[in-house]
N, C-alpha and C positions, 0 to 999 in steps of 0.2 A: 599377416593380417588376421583380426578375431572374427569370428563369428558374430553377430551382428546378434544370433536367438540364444546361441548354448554358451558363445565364449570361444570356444575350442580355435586353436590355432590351425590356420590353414596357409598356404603357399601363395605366396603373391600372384593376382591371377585368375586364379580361383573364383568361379563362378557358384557354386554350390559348395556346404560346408561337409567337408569329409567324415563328420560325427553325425551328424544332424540331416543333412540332405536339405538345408536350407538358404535359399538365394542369398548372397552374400552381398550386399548392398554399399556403394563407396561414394561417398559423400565426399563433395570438394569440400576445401574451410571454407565457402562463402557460403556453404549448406546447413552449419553446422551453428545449432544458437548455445547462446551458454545456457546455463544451467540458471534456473530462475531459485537464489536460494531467500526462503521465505524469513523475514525477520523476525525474532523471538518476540516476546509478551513485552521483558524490560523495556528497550531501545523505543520502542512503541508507546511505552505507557510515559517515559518520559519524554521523550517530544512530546506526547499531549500536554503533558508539565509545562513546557517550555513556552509551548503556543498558549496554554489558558494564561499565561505570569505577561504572556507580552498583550493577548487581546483585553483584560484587566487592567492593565496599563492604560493602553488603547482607551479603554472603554471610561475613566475616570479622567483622562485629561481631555475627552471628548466632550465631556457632560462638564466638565468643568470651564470650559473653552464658552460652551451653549447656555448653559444653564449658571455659569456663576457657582456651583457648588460640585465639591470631587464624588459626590454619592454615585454608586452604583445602579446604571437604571438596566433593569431585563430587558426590555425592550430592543436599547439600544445594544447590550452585549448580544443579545443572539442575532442581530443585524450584521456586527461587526464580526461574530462568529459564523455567518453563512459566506459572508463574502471575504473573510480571510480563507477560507478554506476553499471556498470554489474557485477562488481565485489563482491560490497557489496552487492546487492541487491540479486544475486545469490549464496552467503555464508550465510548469515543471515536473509537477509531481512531488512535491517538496514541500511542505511548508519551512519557516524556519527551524523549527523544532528537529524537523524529521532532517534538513541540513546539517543540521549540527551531530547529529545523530547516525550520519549517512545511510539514511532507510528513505526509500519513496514508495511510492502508489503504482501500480499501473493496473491494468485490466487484465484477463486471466491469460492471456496471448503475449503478454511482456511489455505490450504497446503505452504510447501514453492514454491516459484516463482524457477524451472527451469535457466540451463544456460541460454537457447534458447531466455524464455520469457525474461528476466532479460536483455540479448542484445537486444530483440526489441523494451522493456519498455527505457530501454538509448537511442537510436536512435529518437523513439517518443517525447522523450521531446524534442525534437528540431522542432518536426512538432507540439505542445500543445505551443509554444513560438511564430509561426506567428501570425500576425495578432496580433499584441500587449499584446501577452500573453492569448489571452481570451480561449484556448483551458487548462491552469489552471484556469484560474476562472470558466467553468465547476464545478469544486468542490464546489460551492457555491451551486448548485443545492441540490434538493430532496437525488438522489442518494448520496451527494460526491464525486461523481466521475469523474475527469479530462479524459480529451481528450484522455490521454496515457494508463490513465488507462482501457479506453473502449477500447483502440487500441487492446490493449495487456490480455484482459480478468484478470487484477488484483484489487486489492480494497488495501485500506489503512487500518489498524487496530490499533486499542489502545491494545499495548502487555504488 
């Protein structure tokens, strides 16, 4: 068994590490969580892709359905964009996009994202989109982590 602080191999047993003098710690597997590994810029930028082509969609055969004509109204697209996002993000953690993509959301603990968090992560994206977007390309950084998702204390995951 390893050392838990240095590495160093010690004898099954073994209460203290024989390099180190440090407690040797022995986790059951139901102790033991995976590893939260965080998903890249790409897989992220497209599922946004994916979800803006489908809320678009959404959002013209909505107004077309209401209103008689396929025009795009803002209005009704950031409607249709809070609540596709709060929606899925707060049942699954998935939209489709990020399904297809197999990346989801959750909160910095692994857990699912919350109704709460899930509507302020939707709202957010609209303040991670001033300024020419650069509050998504955040995610290009160290962390991975976009603007919204510091807002809102969430991380992106490979599920």
């Amino acid at each position: 068994m390893n050392c838990n602080n240095c590495g160093a191999f010690n004898t099954s047993g073994s209460k203290f590490c024989g390099a180190c003098g440090n407690e040797i710690l022995v986790l059951r597997d139901s102790e033991v969580k995976p590893a939260l590994v965080r998903a890249t810029f790409v897989p992220r930028a497209l599922a946004f892709l994916i979800d803006i082509v489908i809320l678009l969609i959404a959002d013209i055969l909505f107004n077309f359905s209401m209103y008689g004509t396929p025009e795009n109204n803002l209005i009704t697209f950031f409607l249709l964009f809070v609540i596709y996002f709060w929606y899925f993000t707060a049942s699954s953690g998935q939209t489709i996009g990020k399904m297809l993509l197999k990346i989801k959301v959750t909160v910095l603990s692994g857990k699912k994202a919350g109704g709460g968090v899930a509507l302020a992560r939707a709202f957010s994206y609209w303040i991670s989109a001033l300024f020419l977007f650069s509050g998504f390309l955040a995610a290009l950084g160290k962390e991975k982590s976009a603007f919204h998702d510091r807002i809102t204390g969430t991380i992106v995951i490979r599920s």
